[in-house]
C-alpha positions as CSV (number, residue, x, y, z in Angstrom):
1,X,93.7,63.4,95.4
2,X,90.5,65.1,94.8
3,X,90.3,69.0,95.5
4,X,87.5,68.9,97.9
5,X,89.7,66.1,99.9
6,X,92.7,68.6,99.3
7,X,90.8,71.6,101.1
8,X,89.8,69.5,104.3
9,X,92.9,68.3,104.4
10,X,94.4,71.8,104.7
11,X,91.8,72.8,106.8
12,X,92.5,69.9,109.9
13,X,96.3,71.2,109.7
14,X,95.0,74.6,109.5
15,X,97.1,75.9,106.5
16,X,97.7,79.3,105.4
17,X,95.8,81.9,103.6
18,X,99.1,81.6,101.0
19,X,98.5,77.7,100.5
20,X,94.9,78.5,100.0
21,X,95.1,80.7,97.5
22,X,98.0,78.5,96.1
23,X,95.2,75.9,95.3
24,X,92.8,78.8,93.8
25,X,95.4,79.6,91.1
26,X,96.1,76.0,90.8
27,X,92.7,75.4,89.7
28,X,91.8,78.8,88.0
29,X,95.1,78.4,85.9
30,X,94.1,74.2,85.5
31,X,90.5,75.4,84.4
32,X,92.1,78.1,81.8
33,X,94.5,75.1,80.3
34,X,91.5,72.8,79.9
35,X,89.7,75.9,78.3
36,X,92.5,76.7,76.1
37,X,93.1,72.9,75.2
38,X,89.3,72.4,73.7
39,X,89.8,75.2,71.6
40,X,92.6,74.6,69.7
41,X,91.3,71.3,69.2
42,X,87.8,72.5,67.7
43,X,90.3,75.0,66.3
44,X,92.0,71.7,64.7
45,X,89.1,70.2,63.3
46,X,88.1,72.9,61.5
47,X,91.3,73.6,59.9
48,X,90.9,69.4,59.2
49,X,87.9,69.7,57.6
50,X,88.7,72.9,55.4
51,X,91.7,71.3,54.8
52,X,89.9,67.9,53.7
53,X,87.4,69.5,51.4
54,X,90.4,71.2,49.4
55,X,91.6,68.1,49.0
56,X,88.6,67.1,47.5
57,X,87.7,69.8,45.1
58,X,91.6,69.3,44.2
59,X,90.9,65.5,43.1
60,X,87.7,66.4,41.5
61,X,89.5,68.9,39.3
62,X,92.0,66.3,38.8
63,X,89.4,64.0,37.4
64,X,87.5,66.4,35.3
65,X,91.2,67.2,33.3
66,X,91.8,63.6,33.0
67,X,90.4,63.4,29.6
68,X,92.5,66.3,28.1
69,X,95.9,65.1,29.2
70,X,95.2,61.6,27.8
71,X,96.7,60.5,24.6
């Protein structure tokens, strides 16, 4: 159920101030979690990608002491 049906739904059984502001921190605290949830995963793909390009310079360096180690 959608919010906005939620509210007039509450309003034709004339609900409390209390269930009122129930749904406000339902959707303050809902709107925080989705905040919190995009950051950690642009927090994620950074840490991917830094992550990735190590692993890259770590293979080029690998290739470039190829030659020395080979008998």
């Amino acid at each position: 159920m959608s919010l906005v049906m939620s509210f007039q739904v509450m309003k034709k059984r004339k609900a409390t101030v209390a269930e009122f502001a129930g749904v406000r921190l339902f959707t303050s605290m809902f709107s925080h979690m989705t905040l919190t949830i995009a950051a950690v995963r642009k927090t994620l793909a950074a840490h991917t990608a830094f992550v990735r390009s190590l692993s890259g310079v770590h293979s080029h360096m690998c290739d470039q002491m190829a030659p020395v180690y080979a008998f």
